[in-house]
N, C-alpha and C positions, 0 to 999 in steps of 0.2 A: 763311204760306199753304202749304200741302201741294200735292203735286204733283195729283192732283188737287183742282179748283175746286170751289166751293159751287154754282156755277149753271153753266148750257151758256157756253162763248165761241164767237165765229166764229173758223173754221182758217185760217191761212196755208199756201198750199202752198207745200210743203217741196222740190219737184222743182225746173222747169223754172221756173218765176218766178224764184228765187232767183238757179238758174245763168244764166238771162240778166242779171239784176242784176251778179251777179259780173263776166262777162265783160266786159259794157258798162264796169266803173271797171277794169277790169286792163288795158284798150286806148284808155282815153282819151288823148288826146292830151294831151303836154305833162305828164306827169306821168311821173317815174322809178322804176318797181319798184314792188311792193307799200306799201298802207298796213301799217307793222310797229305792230300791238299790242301790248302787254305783257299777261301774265297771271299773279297768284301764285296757289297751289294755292286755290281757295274754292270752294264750288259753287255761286255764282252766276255764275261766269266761266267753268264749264265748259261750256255750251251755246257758246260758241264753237269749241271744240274738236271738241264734237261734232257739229258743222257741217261742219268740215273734216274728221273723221278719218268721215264717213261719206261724204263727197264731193258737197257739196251745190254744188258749184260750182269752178272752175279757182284754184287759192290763188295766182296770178300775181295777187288784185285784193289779197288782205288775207293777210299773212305774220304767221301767231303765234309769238308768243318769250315760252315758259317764263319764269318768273321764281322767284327764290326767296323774296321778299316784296315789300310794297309799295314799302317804301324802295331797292330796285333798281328796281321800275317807274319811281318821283320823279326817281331817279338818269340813268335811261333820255333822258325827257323833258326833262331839263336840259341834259343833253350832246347832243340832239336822234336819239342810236343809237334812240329811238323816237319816232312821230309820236301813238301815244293809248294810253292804258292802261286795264285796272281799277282805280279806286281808290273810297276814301270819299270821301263830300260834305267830310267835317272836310280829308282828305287837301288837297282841290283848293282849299278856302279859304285854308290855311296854303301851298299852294301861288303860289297868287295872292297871297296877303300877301307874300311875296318877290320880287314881280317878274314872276312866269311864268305866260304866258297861256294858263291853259286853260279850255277849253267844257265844258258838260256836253251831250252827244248824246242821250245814254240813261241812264233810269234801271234797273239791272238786279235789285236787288234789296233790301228794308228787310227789319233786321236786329229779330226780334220774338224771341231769345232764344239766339242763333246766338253770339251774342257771350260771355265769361264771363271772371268772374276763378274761380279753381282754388285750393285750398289743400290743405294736405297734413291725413293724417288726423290729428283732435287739433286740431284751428284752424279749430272751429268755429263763428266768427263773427269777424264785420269788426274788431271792437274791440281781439280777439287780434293783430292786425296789427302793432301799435302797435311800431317798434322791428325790425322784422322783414325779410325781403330779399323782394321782390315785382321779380318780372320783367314789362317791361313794351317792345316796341317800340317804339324809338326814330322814331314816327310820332302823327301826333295820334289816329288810333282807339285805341289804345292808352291815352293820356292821357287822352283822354274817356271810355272807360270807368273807371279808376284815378279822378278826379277824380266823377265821377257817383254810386261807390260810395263814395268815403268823405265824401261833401256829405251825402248820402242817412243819413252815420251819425255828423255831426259830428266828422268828421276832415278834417285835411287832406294834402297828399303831403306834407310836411314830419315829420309824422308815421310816414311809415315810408320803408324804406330801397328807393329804386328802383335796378334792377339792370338798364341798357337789353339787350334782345338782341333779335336780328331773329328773325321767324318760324322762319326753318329753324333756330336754334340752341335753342327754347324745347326741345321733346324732351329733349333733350345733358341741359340745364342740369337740367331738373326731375328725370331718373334719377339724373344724378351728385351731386344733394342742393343745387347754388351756391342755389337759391333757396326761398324758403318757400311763395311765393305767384307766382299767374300769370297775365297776363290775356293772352287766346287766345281763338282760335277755329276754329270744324270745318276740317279734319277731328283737328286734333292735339287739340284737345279730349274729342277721342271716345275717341280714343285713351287718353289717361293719365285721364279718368274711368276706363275698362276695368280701369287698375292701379291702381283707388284712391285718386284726387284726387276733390273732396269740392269742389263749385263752392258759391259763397261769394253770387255775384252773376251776374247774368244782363242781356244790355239788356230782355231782357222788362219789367223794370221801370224802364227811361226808353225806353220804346216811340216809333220814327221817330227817336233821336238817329243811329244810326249807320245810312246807308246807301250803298250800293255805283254808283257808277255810271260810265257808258265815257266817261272824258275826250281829247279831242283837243287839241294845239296849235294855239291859234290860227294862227300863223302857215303853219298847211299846211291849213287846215280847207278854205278855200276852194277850192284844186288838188285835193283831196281828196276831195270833197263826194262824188261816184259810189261811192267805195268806204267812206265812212262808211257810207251807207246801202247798202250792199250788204255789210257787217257786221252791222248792226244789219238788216238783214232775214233772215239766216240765224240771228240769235238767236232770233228771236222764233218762225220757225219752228221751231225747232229746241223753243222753250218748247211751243208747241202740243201736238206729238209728244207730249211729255212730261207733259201736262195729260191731256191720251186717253189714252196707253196706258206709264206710266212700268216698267212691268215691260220695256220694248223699251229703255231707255234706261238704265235704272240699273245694270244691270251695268257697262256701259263707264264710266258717268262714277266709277261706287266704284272700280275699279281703279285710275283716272289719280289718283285722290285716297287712295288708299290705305286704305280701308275696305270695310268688308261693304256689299252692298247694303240689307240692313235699318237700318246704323249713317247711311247716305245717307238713305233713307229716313226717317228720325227727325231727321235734319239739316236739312231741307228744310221740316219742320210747323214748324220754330223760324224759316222767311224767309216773306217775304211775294214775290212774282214778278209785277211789273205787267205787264201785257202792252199792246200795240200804245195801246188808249184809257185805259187808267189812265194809260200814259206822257204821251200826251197832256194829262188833265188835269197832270201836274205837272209839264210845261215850259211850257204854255202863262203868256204874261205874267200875271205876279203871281199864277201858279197854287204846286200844292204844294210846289217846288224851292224859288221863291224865300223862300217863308214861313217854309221847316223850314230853309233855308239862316240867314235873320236869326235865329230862335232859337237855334240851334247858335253860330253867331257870339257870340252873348251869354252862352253859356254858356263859348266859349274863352277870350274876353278876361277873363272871372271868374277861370278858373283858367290865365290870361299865358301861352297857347297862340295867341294872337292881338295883337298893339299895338295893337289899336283895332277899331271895328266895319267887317265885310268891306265891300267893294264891289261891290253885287251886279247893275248895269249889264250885260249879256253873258252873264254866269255858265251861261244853258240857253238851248238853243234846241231849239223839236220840230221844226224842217223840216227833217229827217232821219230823220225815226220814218216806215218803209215805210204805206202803205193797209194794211187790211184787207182779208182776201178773206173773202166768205162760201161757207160749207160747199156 
């Protein structure tokens, strides 16, 4: 979905609601310093940012910490240096498959072509793969798209040669030649398309496999609870903004992301962005999380990304998704 919608939505205010929400979890009793979020460069994650770097509230309630990919967010959340991050739905099952309790709060954004594998020019099709070095983060979005594109073309990973590297290192790797192929995504995609990589595959075509949402630790969710929703109510504000009038918003977030506003712009028609009642439908029980969670699940354990099928018990909950205000 592009930043602006097909149809009118109702606004969240962006001011004085917000900042009292903030306040209210930065002074609640019985809770120590901010909730720390994790965040890796994506532009579904940046409406947090720009929550706070516009000052929509005192950041004593929700403390953001850069991250350099996802698997530092995972990292974050296991050694508990964070209480909730961004990640994928794939992230947080393979999460929970080891042990570690996380919630889904929010959904922030499905991935409708945002996602890509990349090859170099001359490798013009999946089949050329075969035998070849393909870079892939060592996280499950990664494997689920690597796995989606060569099912889709009767191959399997066994077939070519995967090269793990974490987000920040993909750039390095593709200038200095170590790989052939690359699965990525905006804004570094934007990027090495600009120098002639040549995308191969898109999630466009396995639409809803890969989406983005703010996971908490269970074990702080509860103490927490004021300043989740006092996160996720500067998001969505902050999504509103951005629905009315994104020419006010997209400079800041292409900077923090290291593109042009037009290359943002063009990044954003490839996510879809639910807002306040779409989220709703898809935490609500047995609504769209848990339905696209069991599929995905089915689709890990296919390609031993999972031991067996998830446990989906807990997984979302919406009584943390802020009211709507009308205009």
């Amino acid at each position: 979905m592009s930043a602006q919608p097909a149809h009118p939505r109702r606004r969240l205010c962006l001011g004085g609601a917000v900042a009292s929400l903030l306040a209210l979890a930065g002074c609640r009793g019985g809770v120590r310093g901010p909730l720390r979020l994790g965040c890796h460069p994506w532009p579904g994650y940046e409406l947090f940012f720009l929550a706070r770097d516009e000052g929509h509230g005192p950041m004593d309630a929700v403390h953001l910490v850069d991250m350099p990919s996802a698997s530092a967010s995972l990292r974050g959340l296991s050694t508990q240096s964070l209480d909730a991050a961004g990640l994928t739905l794939d992230e947080v099952l393979s999460a929970r498959a080891r042990g570690m309790d996380l919630r889904v709060v929010g959904v922030l954004d499905v991935s409708m072509g945002a996602d890509v594998v990349l090859a170099r020019p001359g490798l013009g099709s999946v089949a050329v793969l075969a035998g070849r070095r393909v870079g892939v983060e060592s996280s499950a979005v990664g494997a689920v798209m690597l796995d989606a594109m060569l099912s889709l073309h009767g191959m399997r990973v066994g077939d070519v040669q995967v090269v793990s590297l974490a987000v920040d290192q993909h750039e390095a790797a593709w200038r200095e030649g170590h790989v052939d192929a690359l699965v990525t995504y905006d804004p570094v995609s934007g990027r090495l398309q600009a120098e002639g990589a040549v995308a191969l595959f898109s999630s466009a075509e396995v639409p809803g496999r890969i989406v983005d949402v703010l996971a908490v630790r269970g074990d702080v969710l509860g103490e927490r609870a004021a300043q989740v929703r006092a996160a996720l109510s500067a998001h969505f504000a902050t999504l509103a903004v951005l629905r009315q009038a994104p020419q006010r918003l997209l400079p800041a977030m292409a900077a923090r992301l290291g593109v042009s506003p037009a290359e943002l712009a063009a990044s954003l028609t490839r996510l879809e962005l639910p807002g306040v009642a779409e989220n709703q439908a898809w935490l609500r029980p047995g609504g769209r999380l848990q339905d696209t969670a069991g599929r995905l699940g089915q689709v890990m354990v296919r390609a031993g990304l999972l031991p067996g099928a998830p446990v989906l018990d807990g997984l979302g909950s919406g009584e943390y998704l802020p009211d709507e205000v009308a205009a």
